[in-house]
N, C-alpha and C positions, 0 to 999 in steps of 0.2 A: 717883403711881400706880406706877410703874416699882418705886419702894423694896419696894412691896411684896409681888413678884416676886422678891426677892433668897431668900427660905425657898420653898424651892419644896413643902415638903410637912412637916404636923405630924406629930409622934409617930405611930406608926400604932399603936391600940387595939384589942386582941381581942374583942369583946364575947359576949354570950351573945344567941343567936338569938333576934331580937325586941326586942332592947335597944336604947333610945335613938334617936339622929335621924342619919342615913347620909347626908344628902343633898350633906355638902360631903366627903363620902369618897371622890369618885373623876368625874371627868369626864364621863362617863355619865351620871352621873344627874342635875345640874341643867340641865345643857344639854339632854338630851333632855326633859325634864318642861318646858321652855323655848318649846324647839322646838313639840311639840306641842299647847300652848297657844296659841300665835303659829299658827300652821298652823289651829287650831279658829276662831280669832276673824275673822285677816285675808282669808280667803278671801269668808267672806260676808261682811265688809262690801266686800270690791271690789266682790263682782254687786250689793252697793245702789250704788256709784259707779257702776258700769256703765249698771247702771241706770237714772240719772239722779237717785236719792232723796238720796245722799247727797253732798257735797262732800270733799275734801283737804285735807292742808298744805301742807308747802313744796314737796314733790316732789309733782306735780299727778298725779292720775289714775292713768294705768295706770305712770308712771315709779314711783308710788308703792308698786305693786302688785307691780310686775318687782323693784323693790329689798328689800320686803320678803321674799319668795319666795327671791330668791337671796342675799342677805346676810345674813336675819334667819334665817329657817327651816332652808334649804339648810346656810350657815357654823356655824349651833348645833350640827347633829351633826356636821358633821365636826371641831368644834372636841371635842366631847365623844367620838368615834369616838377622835380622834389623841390625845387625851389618854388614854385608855382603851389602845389600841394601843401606843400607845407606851412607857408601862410595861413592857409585855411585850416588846417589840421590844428596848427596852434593861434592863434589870432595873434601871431606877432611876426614883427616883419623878416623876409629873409632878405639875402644880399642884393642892394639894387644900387643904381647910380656906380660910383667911381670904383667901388669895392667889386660890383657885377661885372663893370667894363674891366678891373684887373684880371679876373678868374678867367672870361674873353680871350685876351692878352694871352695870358698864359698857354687855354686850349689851344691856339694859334699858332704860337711860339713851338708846342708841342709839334703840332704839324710838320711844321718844319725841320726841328731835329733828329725828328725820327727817321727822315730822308740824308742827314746827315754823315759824317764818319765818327762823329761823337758820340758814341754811346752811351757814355757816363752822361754828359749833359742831357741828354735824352731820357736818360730811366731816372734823372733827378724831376725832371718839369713834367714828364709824365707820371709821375707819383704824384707828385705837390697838386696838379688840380684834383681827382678825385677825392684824395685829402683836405682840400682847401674848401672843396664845398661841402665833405661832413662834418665837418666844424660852423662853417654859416647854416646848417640842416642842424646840428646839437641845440647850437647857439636857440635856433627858434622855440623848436622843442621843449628844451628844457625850462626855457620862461616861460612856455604854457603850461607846463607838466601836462604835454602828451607822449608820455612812456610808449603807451601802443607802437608808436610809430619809431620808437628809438634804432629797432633793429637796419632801417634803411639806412642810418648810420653808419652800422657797422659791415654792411652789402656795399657801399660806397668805399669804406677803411677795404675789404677784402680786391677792390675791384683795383687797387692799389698797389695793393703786395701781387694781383694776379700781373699786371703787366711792371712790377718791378722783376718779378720771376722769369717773366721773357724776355726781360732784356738781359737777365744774369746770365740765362740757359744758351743766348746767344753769343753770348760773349766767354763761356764755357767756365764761367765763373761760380755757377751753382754748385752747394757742394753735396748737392745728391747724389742718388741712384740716376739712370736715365729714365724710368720707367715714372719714377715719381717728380722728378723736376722736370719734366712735360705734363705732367697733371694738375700742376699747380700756375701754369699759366696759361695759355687758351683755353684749355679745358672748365679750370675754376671760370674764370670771367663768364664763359658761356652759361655754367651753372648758375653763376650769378644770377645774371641776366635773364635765365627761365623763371628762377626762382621770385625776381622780382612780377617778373610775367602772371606769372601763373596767381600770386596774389593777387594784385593789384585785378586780374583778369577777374576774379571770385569776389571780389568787392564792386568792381561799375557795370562787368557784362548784363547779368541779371537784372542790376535796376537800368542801367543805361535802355535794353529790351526793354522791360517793364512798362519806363515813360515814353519809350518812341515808338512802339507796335501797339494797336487795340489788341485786346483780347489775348496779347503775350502772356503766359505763367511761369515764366524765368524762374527756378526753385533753384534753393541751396542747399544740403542736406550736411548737417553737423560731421557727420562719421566720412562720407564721400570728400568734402572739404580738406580734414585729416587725412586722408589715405594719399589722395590729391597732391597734398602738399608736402607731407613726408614723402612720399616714392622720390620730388626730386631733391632732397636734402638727403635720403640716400644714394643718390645717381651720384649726388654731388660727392659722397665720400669716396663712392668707388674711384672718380677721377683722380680726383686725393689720394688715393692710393696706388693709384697705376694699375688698379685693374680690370681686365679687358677679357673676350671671349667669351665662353658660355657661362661660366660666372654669373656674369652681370644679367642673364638673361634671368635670376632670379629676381632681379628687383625691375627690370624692364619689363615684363609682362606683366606683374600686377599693376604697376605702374600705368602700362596703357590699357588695363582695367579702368583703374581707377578716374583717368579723366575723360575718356569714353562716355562712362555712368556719367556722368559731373559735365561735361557737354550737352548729353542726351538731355537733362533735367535743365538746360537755358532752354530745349526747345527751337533749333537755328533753324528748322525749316518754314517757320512762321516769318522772317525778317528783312524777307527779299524785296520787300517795298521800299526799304528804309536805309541807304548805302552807308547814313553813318553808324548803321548797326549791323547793318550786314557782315560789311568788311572786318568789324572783329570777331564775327561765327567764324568767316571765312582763317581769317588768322589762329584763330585759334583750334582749328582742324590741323594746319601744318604742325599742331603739338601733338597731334595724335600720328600723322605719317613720319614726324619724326623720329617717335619711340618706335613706331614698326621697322622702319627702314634700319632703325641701330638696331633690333635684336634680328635683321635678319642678317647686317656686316657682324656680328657677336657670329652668327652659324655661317660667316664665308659666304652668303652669298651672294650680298653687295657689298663696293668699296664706300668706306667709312664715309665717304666726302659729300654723297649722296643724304648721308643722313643729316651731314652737317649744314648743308646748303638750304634741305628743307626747313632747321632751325632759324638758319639766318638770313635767308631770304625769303622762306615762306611766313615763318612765323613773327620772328622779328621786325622785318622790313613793313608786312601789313599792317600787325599792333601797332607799330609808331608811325605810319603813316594816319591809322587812324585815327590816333590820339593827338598826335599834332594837329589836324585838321578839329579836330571836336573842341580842345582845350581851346586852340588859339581864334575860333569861331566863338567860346561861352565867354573868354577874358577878355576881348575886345569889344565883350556886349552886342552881339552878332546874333540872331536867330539860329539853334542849332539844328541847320539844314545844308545836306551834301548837296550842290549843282551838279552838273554837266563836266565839270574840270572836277570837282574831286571825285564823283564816280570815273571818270578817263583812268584819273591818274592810280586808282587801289586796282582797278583792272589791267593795267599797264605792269603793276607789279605783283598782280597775280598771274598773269602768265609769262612775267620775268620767272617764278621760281616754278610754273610748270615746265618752265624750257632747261631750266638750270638742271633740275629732279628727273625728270622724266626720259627728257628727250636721251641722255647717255648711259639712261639705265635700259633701256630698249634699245637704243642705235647707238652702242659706245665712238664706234667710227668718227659720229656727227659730233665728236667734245668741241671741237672748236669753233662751228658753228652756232652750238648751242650756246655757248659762252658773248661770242658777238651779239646774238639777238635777244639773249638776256641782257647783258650789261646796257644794248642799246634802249629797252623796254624802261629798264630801274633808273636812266638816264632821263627819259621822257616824262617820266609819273614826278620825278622831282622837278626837271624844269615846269611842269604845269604848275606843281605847289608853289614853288616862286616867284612866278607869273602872279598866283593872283592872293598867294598871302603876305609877299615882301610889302604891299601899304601899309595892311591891317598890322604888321609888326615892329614896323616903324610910325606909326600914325597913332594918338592917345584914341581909348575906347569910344567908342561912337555917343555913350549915354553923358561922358565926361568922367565918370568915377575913375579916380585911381586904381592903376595896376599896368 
């Protein structure tokens, strides 16, 4: 597999708008057409496991659920994001054609083992693609010599070891403590995951604002940025270290200090005009209910899953629904303007994670309700995306330019 990585990108062909099949032209597009698919299907069948209707494979129930969420869905765009990205970041090509359609293959192949009774084959092919694409992410990189961006390499290597650590811990093969070999798998990923968030969030919300609101002052402040972005690489060690309770409420309240300030300073109440800037104020709120809701499961007295749900379905689920929508709108040479279906669909999955959050921390009774009419909401916002991005992801860009 690895040989195949060696050509990181075919010929690049101009075509004439409308011409032919785009879909292994640029990272973007299979992965998010991926992603989205996976995102449509596994959510509802989790609430029939929830449920009780349905059964698992090898990774039982909700382990099944957490890992496809963060490894399958979560890692699809960012794999297709950084692949996308980083083209531009370095002006050299990253993995497209036969080498894209292998990594595909792979994530797919993933899918499927992870529902398997093969473990080991499972934590091998769910290693090898996050690894497989920070080596075509180095690879760009380094022939540009852009350094800056080296460390998503290493966020992709960790995102590796987090869900090789799930499958060992599942398989009772880790040879940790208990406290720390669960901190090193969902927990790290999710850390990941913010960590990538919360960047990449301090580099395009502000200018994103900026160019799509009149009169927007989107502000970055040097020291808030640091505080910002340190509190979650401290979250992140605490996980790392298995520890939990009031602890951690030291680095949780500054923490939601800190992006509180640094939210305040984009300005989100100015952006309501604008759904494909909205929807990342909005996403980026559930980073703030999130830190609350953990330091108040730190003082007992919410359960933890609440705070996690707001992470990944509030905050996650919107930021990549936004970005898929905006990315795969500017790469296909598309006007960047939200319709009717992508405002439906960030509203569909904004009040998927008010139902997930809210509804069982008020009516605990209503979990399985809540559960049904979220999974059916985060169900819908994707089949919309589907609906009217599968052309634009399969179809070359509108102007002709490659990508």
């Amino acid at each position: 597999m690895s040989q195949v990585f060696v050509q990181l990108q075919e010929p690049p062909v101009r075509r004439r708008p409308g011409e032919g099949l785009a879909l292994w032209d640029l990272g973007f597009r299979p992965f998010y057409l991926l992603a989205a698919l996976l995102a449509l299907l596994s959510v509802p069948l989790w609430a029939l496991q929830f449920s009780g209707l349905l059964g698992s494979g090898g990774l039982r129930g909700p382990a099944w659920h957490a890992h496809e969420m963060v490894f399958g869905y979560a890692l699809a765009i960012v794999i297709g994001f950084l692949f996308t990205a980083g083209r531009n970041w370095s002006g050299q090509p990253t993995p497209t054609g036969r080498p894209l359609m292998a990594l595909a293959a792979l994530w797919l192949l993933a899918r499927v083992l992870v529902l398997s009774p093969w473990l080991w084959a499972s934590l091998i092919v769910n290693l090898a693609v996050p690894w497989l694409a920070a080596w075509g992410l180095w690879r760009a990189l380094h022939a540009g010599g852009n350094r800056r961006n080296y460390f998503f390499v290493g966020l992709l290597l960790a995102m590796g070891l987090a869900t090789a650590a799930l499958h060992l811990n599942q398989a009772g093969r880790l040879p940790l403590p208990g406290a720390l070999a669960s901190g090193l798998g969902l927990p790290l990923a999710l850390d990941v995951l913010l960590f990538m968030i919360a960047v990449m969030a301090g580099r395009v919300v502000p200018m994103f604002s900026n160019n799509g609101v009149p009169g927007m002052n989107a502000r970055r402040e040097p020291r808030v940025e640091q505080a910002a972005l340190g509190s979650v690489l401290l979250l992140a060690a605490c996980d790392g270290l298995g520890l939990s309770g009031s602890l951690t409420l030291l680095v949780l309240l500054p923490a939601l200090l800190a992006h509180s300030w640094r939210f305040a300073l984009w300005q989100p109440w100015k952006t309501r005009g604008n759904p494909l800037v909205w929807v990342l104020h909005a996403a980026y709120a559930w980073l703030l209910i999130h830190l609350a809701l953990r330091a108040a499961s730190a003082l007992g007295w919410v359960p933890p899953s609440l705070a996690t749900h707001a992470l990944t379905v509030g905050l996650i689920g919107l930021i990549t629904l936004g970005m898929i929508t905006r990315t795969a709108l500017g790469h296909t040479g598309r006007p960047l303007k939200a319709g009717p279906i992508e405002t439906a669909a960030y509203l569909a999955v904004l009040a998927a994670a008010l139902l997930r959050v809210f509804v069982p921390l008020l009516w605990p009774a209503a979990l399985l309700e809540a559960v049904w009419l979220s999974s059916a909401l985060w169900a819908l916002a994707f089949a919309l995306y589907l609906w009217r991005y599968v052309p634009m992801l399969m179809r070359p860009r509108v102007d002709g330019l490659p990508g």
